[in-house]
N, C-alpha and C positions, 0 to 999 in steps of 0.2 A: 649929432642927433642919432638917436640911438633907435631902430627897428623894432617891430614887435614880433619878429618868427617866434615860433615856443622852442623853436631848436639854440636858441641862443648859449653861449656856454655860460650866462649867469642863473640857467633854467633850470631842473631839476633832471637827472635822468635814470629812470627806472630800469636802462637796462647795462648799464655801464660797465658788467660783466660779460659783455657775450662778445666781446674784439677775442681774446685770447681762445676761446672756446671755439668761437667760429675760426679762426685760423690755424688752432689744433684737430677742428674735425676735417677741414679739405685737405690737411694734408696728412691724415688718414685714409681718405678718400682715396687723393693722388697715390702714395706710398701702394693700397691694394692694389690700383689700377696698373701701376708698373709691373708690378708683380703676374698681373695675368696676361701682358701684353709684353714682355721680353722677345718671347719668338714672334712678334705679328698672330698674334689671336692661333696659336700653335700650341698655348698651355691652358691646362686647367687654372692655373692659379693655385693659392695657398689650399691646400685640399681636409684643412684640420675638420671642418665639416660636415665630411664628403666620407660616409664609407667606403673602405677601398673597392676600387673597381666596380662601384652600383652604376650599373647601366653603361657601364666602358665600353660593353661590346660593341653598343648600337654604333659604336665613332670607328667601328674600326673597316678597313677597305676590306671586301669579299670578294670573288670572284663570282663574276655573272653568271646566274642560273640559265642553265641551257635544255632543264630537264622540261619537257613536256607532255603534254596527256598521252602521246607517243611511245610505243617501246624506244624505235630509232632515235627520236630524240631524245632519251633517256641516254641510250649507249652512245650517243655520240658525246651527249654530256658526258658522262662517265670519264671516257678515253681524254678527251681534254683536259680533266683534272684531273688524268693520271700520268699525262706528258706533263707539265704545270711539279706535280708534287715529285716524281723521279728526278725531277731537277732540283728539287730543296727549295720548292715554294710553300712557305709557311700556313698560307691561309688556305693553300687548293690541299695540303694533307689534313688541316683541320674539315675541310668541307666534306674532305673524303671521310673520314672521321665520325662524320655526321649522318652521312649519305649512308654508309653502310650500317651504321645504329639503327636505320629509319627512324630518326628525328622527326624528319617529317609522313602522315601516313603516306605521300605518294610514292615514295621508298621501299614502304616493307615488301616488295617482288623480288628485292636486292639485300637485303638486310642478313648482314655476316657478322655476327660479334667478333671473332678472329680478326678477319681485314679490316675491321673498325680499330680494333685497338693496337691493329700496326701502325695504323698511321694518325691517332692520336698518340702512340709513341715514336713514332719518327717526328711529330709539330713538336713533340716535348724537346726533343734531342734537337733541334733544329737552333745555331745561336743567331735566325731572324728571327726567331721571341722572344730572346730576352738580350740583345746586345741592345745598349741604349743607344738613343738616336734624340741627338741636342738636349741633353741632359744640363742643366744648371745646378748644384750645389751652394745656396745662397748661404747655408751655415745660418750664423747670426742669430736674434733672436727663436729662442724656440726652439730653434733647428729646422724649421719646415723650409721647404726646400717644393719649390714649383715643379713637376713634370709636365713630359709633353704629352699632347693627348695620344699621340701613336705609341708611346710607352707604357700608357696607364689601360688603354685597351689590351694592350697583348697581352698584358700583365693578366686582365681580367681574363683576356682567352685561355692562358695556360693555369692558370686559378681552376677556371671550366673542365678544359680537359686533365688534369690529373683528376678532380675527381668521378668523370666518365671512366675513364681508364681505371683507377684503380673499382670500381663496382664491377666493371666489366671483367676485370682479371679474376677478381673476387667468387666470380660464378664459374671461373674456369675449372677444368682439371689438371691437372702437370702436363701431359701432353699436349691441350690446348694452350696454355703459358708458354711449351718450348717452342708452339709453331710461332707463335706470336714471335718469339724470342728470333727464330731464326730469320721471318721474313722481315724482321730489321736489318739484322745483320747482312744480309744477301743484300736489302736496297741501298744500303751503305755502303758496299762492297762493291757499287759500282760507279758509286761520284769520288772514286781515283783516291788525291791525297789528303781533303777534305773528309770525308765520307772514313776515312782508316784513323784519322785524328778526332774523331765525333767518337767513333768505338773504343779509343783509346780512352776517352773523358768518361765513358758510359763503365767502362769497368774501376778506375783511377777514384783512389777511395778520399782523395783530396777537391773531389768535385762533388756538385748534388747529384741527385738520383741520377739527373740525364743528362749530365754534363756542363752544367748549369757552373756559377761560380757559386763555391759552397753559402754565401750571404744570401745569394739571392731569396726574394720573399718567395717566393712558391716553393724554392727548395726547400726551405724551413717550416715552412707551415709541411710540406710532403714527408721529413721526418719529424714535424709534431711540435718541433720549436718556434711559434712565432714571434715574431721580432717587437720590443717594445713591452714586452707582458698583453699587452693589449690583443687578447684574441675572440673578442665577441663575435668578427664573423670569421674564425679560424676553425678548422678541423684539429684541435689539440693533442686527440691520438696521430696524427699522420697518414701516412698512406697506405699502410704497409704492405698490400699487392704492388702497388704501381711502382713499389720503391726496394720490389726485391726482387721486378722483371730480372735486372742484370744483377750480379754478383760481385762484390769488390774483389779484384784480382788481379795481384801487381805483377803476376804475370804474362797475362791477355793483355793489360794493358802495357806492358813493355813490347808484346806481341804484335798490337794493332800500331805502334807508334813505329816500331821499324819494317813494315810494311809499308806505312805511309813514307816511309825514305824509299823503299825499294820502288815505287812510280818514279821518281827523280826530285822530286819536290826539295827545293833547298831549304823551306821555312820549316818542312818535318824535321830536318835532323837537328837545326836547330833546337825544335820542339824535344826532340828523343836528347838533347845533353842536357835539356832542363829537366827533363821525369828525370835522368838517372841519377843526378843532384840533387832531386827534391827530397827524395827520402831516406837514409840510412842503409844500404847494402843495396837499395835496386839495381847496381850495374854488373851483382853479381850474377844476376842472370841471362847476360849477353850470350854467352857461349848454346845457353839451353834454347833460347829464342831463336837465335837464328837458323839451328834445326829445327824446330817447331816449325819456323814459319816458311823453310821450305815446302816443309808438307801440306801445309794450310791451303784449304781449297772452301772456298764456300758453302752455305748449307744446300744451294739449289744451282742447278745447272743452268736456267732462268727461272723467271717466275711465276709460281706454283700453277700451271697451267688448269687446273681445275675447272668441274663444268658446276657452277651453281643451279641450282633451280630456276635461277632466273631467267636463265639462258642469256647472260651476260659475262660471259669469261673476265677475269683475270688479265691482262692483258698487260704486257713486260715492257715497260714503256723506256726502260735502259737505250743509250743508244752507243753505237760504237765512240772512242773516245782518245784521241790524238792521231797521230800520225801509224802507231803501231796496227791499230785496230783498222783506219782506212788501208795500211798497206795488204793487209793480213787478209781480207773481205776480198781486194781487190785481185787476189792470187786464186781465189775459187772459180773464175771464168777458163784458166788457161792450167791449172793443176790439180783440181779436182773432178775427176769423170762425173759426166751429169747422172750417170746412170746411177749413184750411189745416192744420189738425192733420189730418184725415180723410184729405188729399192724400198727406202724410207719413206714416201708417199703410200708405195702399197701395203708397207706393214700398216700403217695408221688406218688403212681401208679406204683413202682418197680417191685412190684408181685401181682401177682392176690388172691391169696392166702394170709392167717396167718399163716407164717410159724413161729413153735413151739420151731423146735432146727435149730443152724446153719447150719449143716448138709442137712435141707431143701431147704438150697438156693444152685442154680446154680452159676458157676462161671461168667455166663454173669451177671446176679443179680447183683452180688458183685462189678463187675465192673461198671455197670451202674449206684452204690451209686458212688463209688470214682468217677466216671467220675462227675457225679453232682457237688462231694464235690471239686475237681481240685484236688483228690491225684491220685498219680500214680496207674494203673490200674495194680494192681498185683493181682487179684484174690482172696485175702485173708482177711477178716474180721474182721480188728484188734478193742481192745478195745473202743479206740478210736471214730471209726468209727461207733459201735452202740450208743455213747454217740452221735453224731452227726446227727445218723438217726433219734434220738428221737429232738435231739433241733432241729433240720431243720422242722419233722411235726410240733411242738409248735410253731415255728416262722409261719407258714406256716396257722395254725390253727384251729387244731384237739385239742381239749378241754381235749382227752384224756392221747395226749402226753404233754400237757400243766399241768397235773396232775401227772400224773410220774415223770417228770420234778424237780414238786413241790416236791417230795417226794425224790428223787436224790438226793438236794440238801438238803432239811432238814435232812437226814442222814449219806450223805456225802459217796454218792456210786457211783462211775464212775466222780462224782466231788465234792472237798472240802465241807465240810457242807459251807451251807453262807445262815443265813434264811430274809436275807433281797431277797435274790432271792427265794428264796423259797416261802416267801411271794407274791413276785410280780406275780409267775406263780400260784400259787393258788386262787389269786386276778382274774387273766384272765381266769383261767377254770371256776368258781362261774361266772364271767361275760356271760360264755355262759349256764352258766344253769346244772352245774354238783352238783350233789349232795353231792357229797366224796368232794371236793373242798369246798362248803359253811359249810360242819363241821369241816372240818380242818382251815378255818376260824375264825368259832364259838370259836375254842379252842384258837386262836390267839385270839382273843379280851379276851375271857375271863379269862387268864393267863399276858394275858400284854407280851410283847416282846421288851424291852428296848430297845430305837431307832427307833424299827422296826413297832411296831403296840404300840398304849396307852390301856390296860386296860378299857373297855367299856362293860358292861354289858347287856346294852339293845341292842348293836350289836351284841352282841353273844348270845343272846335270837333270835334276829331275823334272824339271820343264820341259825340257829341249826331247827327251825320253818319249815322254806322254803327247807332246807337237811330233815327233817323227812317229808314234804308233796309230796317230790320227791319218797319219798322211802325208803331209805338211811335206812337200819337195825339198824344198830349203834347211829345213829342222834334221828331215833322212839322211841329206847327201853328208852337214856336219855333221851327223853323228856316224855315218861310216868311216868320215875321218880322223874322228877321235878315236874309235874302238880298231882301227889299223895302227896309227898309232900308237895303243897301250898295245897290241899285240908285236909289232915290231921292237916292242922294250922289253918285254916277256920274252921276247927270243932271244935276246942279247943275254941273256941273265943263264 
């Protein structure tokens, strides 16, 4: 006996087509659905769609807004993301980036195009923007290839900032370009072997603009090549300010790579046998660099202490850095007389007085340096902060702390020995006419200082002349001994 369902298979059926169809569309379905869940909800998914980077920013991590209707809480903001980006935090130099553009209007009291586009050029140069993080390469059809969303945001952010950056450069002059220029170089100059190997990329004509791998999409689109043909939302000309901040130059950058060896760093020298392989004659200039890079001293003593309008300094957020630098800090309590700091206070106008011990100064004092210096106003006088008293009068141009300075550094008391700086500040106090300075000179020429000064003889006669007609005990007593000297060989004759 046979049923009467209509579904019977002697029945008719109108749709008899849709088994194969419905089974090639879910797993179409499925197939996309893997595709944007590979990382656990981590990727965009196939992005063929999707302009690049429309709206990436919004996904990307910021650091917490700490600015309020406040001046104080404004600088306290500030100082936070300026400790944050001296350490090579990528989003607190784009913020900083931002902050000093006045992005926003509660900013424009602070608003520096300079210090804006150091450090939308240090975010650029920085490789947490563009080194990838759980990248997939699916290949395969099409080629589309899923990213992760923390990829495709940075992406958008350094899209963003090149071209703030380059508009910005765009309105400069050359010497507002070379300040920019140098307060990279200086912030680099202080995260050790890292930071000498980012400069090395920035000059190195086998990278992008800022170190980037020459493929990279922003570097291609920043010299005007976008990748694919496809550049509807490209800048087809390029960048050309932002991408002619630094200069190709296979000498600086053989320059900055064996520096980054001279910190100790074992992965630099590695680094320095691949540049001088990478291109045809680069290790002929071994011999020339490593003079050069005796002498190499940075652009700024620290950083650029300036009084903006805002009455928000500038504030050198570098911090000492291994073992050399604690040792070196650590020798100013028991080998540096306080009163050279004391001296250095009164040149700046801090105190009226030369105060002798630290004990001398008031806690308004104390706070009146950090307030200068942009550190938090605690009252207390850290080591630090007398090295800073003293390089601020030198920068500033007291001949005297330009001579302590010299002697700091040639001993390596409050900082590293480095006598190519030592040189330089003893070169500037002689310039003003100090007499301890042009014999400590004297001994530089006459000992020779490989790299740093050549061996010259009649320089260091004529030093030592002009330190004993000043006065100079030490300079007079040598030169009486010299000139009895030629005089007992003149009588032999």
């Amino acid at each position: 006996m046979r049923d009467n369902h209509p579904d019977h298979d002697d029945q008719p059926r109108s749709g008899g087509g849709r088994g194969p169809i419905a089974i090639a569309a879910v797993a179409g379905v499925l197939a996309l659905t893997a595709l944007g869940m590979v990382s656990c909800g981590d990727r965009n998914g196939v992005r063929f769609w999707q302009p690049a980077g429309a709206g990436a920013g919004n996904a990307c991590p910021r650091p917490a807004s700490l600015t309020g209707s406040e001046f104080n809480a404004q600088e306290t903001g500030l100082r936070a993301l300026r400790r944050a980006a001296f350490r090579g935090d990528f989003f607190a130099q784009l913020e900083l980036g931002a902050r000093y553009a006045a992005v926003r209007a509660t900013d424009k009291n602070i608003e520096d195009p300079i210090e804006s586009a150091t450090w939308y050029a240090l975010a650029l140069s920085n490789d947490e923007g563009y080194a990838p993080i759980n990248r997939v390469d699916r290949g395969g059809f099409g080629g589309w290839r899923p990213l992760s969303k923390y990829d495709d945001c940075r992406a958008w952010e350094r899209h963003a900032a090149y071209q703030r950056l380059d508009r910005q450069l765009g309105q400069m002059t050359r010497e507002e370009q070379e300040a920019v220029r140098d307060r990279v170089i200086y912030v680099l100059s202080t995260q050790d072997a890292d930071g000498y190997r980012t400069l090395a990329r920035l000059h190195d004509g086998l990278y992008g603009p800022f170190g980037e791998p020459e493929d990279n999409r922003e570097a291609r689109e920043a010299w005007g090549r976008p990748q694919g043909g496809n550049g509807r939302d490209r800048n087809r000309r390029g960048y050309y300010s932002a991408t002619n901040l630094f200069q190709r130059n296979d000498v600086d950058a053989y320059l900055y790579n064996y520096l980054a060896v001279q910190t100790g760093d074992v992965g630099a020298y590695v680094l320095l046998k691949d540049f001088e392989r990478s291109a045809p004659s680069r290790d002929q200039y071994q011999r020339f660099v490593e003079t050069k890079a005796r002498q190499w001293t940075p652009p700024f003593e620290f950083y650029p202490n300036s009084a903006p309008q805002s009455g928000v300094p500038f504030s050198d957020e570098s911090r000492p850095r291994g073992d050399a630098y604690e040792y070196a800090l650590g020798r100013m309590a028991s080998e540096l007389p306080f009163v050279h700091v004391g001296r250095a206070l009164r040149y700046l106008g801090i105190t009226d007085e030369v105060a002798a011990r630290p004990e001398d100064l008031s806690k308004r004092q104390i706070e009146t340096l950090e307030a200068m210096l942009g550190h938090p106003m605690e009252g207390r006088l850290s080591f630090l902060e007398r090295v800073r008293a003293i390089q601020m009068a030198a920068i500033n141009g007291s001949s005297e702390a330009q001579l302590v300075l010299a002697v700091m550094y040639a001993e390596g008391i409050g900082l590293p020995a480095d006598y190519a700086r030592a040189f330089k500040w003893f070169d500037e106090a002689a310039r003003q006419g100090s007499p301890e300075a042009k014999f400590a000179m004297s001994s530089y020429f006459a000992l020779g200082v490989s790299g740093v000064a050549d061996q010259d003889k009649a320089q260091a006669v004529a030093l030592r002349i002009d330190s004993a007609l000043a006065g100079f005990g030490p300079s007079a007593g040598r030169l009486q001994a010299v000139l009895a000297q030629v005089s007992r060989s003149q009588q032999r004759r």
